[in-house]
C-alpha positions in Angstrom: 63.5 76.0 104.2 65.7 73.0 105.2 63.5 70.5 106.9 64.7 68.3 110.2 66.8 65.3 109.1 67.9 61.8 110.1 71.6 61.4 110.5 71.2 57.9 108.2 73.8 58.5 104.9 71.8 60.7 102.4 68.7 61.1 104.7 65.9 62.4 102.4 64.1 65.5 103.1 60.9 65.3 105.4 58.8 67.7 107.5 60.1 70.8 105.9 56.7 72.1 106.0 56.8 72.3 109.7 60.5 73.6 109.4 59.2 76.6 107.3 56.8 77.8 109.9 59.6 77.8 112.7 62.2 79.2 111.1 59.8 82.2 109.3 57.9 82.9 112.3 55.0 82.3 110.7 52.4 79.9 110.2 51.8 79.4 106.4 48.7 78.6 104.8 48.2 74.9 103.7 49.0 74.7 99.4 46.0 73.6 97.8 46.8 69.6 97.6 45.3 68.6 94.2 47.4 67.8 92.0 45.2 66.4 89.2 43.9 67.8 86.6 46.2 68.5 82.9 49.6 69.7 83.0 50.6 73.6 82.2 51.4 73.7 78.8 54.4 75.1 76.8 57.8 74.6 75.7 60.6 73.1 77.9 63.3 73.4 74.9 66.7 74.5 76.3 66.0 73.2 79.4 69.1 71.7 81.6 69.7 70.5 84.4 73.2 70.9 86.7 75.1 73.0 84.1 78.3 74.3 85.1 77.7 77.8 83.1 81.0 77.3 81.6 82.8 77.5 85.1 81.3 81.2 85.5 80.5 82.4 89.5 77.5 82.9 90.5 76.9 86.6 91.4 80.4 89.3 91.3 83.7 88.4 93.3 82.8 90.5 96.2 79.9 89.5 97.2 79.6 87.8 100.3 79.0 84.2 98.7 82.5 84.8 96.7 84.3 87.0 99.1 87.3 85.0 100.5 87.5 84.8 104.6 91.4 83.5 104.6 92.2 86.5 107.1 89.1 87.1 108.4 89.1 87.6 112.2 87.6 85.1 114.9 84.6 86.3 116.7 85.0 86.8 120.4 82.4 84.2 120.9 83.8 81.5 118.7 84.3 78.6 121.1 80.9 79.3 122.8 79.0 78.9 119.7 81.0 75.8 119.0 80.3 74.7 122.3 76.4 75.2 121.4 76.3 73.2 118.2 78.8 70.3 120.2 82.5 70.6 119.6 82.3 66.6 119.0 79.2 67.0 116.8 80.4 66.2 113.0 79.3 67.5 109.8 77.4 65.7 106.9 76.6 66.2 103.2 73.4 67.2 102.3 73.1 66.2 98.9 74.0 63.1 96.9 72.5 61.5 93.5 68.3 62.0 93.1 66.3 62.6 95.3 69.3 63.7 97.9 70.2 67.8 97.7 68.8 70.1 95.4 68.4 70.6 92.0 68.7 73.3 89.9 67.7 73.8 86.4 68.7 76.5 83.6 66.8 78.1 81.2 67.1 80.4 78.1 65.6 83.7 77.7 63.0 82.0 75.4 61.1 80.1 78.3 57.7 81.5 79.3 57.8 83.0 82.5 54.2 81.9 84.0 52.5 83.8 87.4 53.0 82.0 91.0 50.6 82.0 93.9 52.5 82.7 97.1 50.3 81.0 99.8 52.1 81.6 102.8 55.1 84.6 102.0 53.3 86.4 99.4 54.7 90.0 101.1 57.7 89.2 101.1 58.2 87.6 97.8 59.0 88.3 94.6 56.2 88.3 92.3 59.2 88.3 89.1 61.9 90.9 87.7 62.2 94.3 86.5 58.8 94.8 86.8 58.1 91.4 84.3 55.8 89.3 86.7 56.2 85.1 86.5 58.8 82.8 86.6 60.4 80.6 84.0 59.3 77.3 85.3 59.6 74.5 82.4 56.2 72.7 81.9 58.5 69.4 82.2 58.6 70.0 85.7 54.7 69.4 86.7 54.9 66.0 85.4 58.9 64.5 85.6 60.5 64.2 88.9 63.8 65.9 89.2 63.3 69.5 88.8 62.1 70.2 92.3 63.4 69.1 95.9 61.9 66.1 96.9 61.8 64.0 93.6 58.2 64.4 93.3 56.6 65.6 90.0 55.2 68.7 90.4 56.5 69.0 93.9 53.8 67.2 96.0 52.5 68.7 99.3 54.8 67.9 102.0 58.9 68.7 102.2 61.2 71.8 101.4 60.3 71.4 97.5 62.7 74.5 96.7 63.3 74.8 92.8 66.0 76.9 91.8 66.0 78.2 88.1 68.9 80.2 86.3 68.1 82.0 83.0 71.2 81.8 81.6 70.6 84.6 79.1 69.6 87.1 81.2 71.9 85.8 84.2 68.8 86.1 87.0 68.1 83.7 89.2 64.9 82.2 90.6 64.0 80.6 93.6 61.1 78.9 95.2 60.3 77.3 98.4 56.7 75.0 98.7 56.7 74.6 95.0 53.6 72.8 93.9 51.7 72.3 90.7 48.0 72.6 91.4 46.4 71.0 88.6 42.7 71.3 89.6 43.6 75.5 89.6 46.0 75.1 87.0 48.7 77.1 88.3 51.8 77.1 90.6 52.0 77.6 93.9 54.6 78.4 96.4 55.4 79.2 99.9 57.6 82.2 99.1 59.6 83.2 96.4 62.7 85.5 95.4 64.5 86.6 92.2 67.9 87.8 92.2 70.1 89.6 89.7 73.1 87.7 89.5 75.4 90.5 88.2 74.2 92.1 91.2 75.4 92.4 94.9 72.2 93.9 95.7 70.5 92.4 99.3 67.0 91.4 100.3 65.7 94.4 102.1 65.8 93.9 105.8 62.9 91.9 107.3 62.4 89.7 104.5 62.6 86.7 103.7 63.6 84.3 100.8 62.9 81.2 99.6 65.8 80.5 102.1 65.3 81.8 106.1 68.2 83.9 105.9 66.9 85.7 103.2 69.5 84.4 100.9 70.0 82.7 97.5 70.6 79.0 97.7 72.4 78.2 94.2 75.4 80.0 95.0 75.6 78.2 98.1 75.5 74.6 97.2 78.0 72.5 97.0 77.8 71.5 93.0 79.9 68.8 91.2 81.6 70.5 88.2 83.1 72.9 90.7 84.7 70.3 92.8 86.1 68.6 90.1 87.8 71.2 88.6 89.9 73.0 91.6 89.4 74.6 95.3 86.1 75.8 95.4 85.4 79.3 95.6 82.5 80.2 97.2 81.0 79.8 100.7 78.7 76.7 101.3 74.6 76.9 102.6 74.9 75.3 106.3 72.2 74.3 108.6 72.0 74.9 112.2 69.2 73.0 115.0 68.9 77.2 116.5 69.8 79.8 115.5 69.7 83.9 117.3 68.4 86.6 115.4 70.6 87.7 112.2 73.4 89.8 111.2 74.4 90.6 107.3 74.4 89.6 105.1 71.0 87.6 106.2 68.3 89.9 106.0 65.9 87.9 107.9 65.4 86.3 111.3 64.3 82.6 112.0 64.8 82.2 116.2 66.0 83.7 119.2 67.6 80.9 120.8 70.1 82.5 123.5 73.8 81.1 122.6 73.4 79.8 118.9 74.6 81.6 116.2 72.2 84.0 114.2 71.6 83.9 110.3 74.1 85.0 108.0 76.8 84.0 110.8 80.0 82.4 109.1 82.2 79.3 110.2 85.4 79.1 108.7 87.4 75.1 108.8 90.6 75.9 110.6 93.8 76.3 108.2 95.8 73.5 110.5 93.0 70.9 109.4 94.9 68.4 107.5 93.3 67.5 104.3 95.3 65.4 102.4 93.7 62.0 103.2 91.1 63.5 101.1 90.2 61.8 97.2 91.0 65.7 95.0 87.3 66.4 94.6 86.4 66.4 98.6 89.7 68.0 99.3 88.6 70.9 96.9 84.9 71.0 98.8 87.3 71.2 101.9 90.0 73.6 100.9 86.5 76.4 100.2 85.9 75.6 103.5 88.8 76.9 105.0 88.8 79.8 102.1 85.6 80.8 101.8 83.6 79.1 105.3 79.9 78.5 105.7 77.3 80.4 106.0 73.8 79.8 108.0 70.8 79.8 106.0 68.0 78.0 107.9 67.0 76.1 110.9 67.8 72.2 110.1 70.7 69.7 111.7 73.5 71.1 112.9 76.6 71.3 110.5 74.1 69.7 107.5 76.2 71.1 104.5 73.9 71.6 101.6 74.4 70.5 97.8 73.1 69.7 94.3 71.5 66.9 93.8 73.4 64.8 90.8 73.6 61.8 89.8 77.7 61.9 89.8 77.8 62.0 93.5 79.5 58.8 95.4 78.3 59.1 99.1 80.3 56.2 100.1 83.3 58.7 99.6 81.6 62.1 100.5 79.1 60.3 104.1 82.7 58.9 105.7 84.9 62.3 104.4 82.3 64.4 105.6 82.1 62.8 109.2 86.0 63.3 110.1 84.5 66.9 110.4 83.9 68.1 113.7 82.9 71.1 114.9 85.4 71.9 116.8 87.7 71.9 113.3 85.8 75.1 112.9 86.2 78.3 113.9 83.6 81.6 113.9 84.5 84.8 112.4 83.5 87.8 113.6 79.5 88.3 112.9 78.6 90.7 110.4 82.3 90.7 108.9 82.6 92.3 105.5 
């Protein structure tokens, strides 16, 4: 879950830890915290890091990530909820070059799905697919940074530490949150973790949680660099919220009941009259989704934090200053629950 950040340019991720209890409701047991002892071993061949999957979308074009919001109707309680988060309060870019944002690796079918220890979620997690238990997490990744939020090999003990894992073969998707490799037990832990089908429009059951606080998948939410390059993106974006009030769909799980702020799953759309064409062609494409496609809250965090992949391509002396001539009161809610 998205952890509480400064408002400096790229702020790294801290105190996600605490972040995960709030926004889950619970309070999750402490990850073993060695992290000595010899690496897992196997294969990381095939392994990649940021790849575009040949421009294909994540998950069918009606599904709510994809689904596009142009004509969508304002919620009755639009300006209120603006009014909540600050109509004056701007947004900022979650993400950047390593460690900023999140990374996301791909696999091929060939890579060893290993077991996971849920040590705080482990009811409402995923213990793999199809009744195949493990993940496919790349040995590589308990002993080079980059492969799991944070920049810490192996993950560490503190921060969000999601990793996000495509098999690219199969088209399924992975995701942790607390991801740790525990070297004196010789295996990986996590806070909670969920696999999704990503031919699929097929929802968390109601209750649960992810490896998200919404109960949704991350990937298809990030803002990712290939995309932006190539045209107006087209999918909603992972926003962060410092409250949010119970949840409506497509979140499947609540993180607070603060009277006033918007629930999980709620959707804020940039207004069509914002002007955009001060804007370098990759930001104006981030932009343009905005207005097409919204954002959707995912966790508890900063207000209007939008969240992306970490990569080294990222210039946050364009996107920090772009970013910031968005304020919340260029937004507009749509009706909650809209489908």
């Amino acid at each position: 879950m998205t952890s509480l950040r400064s408002f400096s340019p790229a702020a790294s991720t801290f105190g996600g830890a605490l972040l995960l209890s709030i926004a889950c409701g619970h309070n999750p047991a402490s990850p073993s915290s060695s992290s000595s002892g010899p690496a897992p071993t196997g294969s990381s061949t095939g392994v990649q890091l940021a790849e575009d999957f040949g421009g294909r979308p994540l998950f069918p074009a009606d599904n709510w990530w994809n689904e596009d919001i142009t004509n969508a109707p304002v919620d009755p309680q639009s300006s209120a909820f603006i009014n909540f988060i600050g109509s004056s309060r701007t947004s900022h870019p979650d993400f950047g070059p390593p460690p900023y944002g999140i990374p996301y690796v791909s696999v091929s079918s060939s890579q060893a799905l290993v077991p996971v220890t849920f040590v705080a979620y482990g009811s409402e997690s995923d213990s793999g697919f199809g009744g195949q238990p493990g993940y496919p997490i790349p040995p590589i990744a308990a002993t080079q940074a980059g492969y799991i939020e944070g920049g810490v090999p192996g993950g560490g003990t503190s921060g969000d530490r999601h990793m996000l894992i495509v098999d690219r073969d199969r088209w399924r998707l992975f995701e942790m949150s607390g991801t740790h490799w525990n070297g004196g037990a010789q295996r990986w832990e996590a806070d909670a973790g969920a696999v999704f089908d990503l031919s699929s429009d097929a929802r968390r059951p109601d209750g649960w949680t992810s490896s998200d606080a919404a109960g949704l998948a991350i990937l298809p939410g990030l803002v990712r660099y290939d995309e932006a390059q190539r045209g107006p993106v087209g999918h909603a974006f992972r926003v962060t919220v410092r409250a949010t009030n119970s949840y409506v769909w497509p979140a499947s799980h609540s993180a607070g009941s603060t009277s006033g702020a918007l629930p999980m799953g709620g959707r804020l759309r940039l207004k069509a009259s914002k002007d955009l064409s001060s804007y370098p062609t990759y930001i104006r494409n981030i932009f343009r989704g905005m207005q097409t496609h919204g954002l959707i809250v995912a966790d508890n965090g900063t207000d209007l934090y939008v969240t992306g992949a970490s990569d080294s391509r990222w210039n946050n002396s364009e996107l920090n200053p772009a970013f910031g001539n968005l304020r919340a009161d260029d937004f507009e809610v749509i009706q909650l629950g809209w489908r």
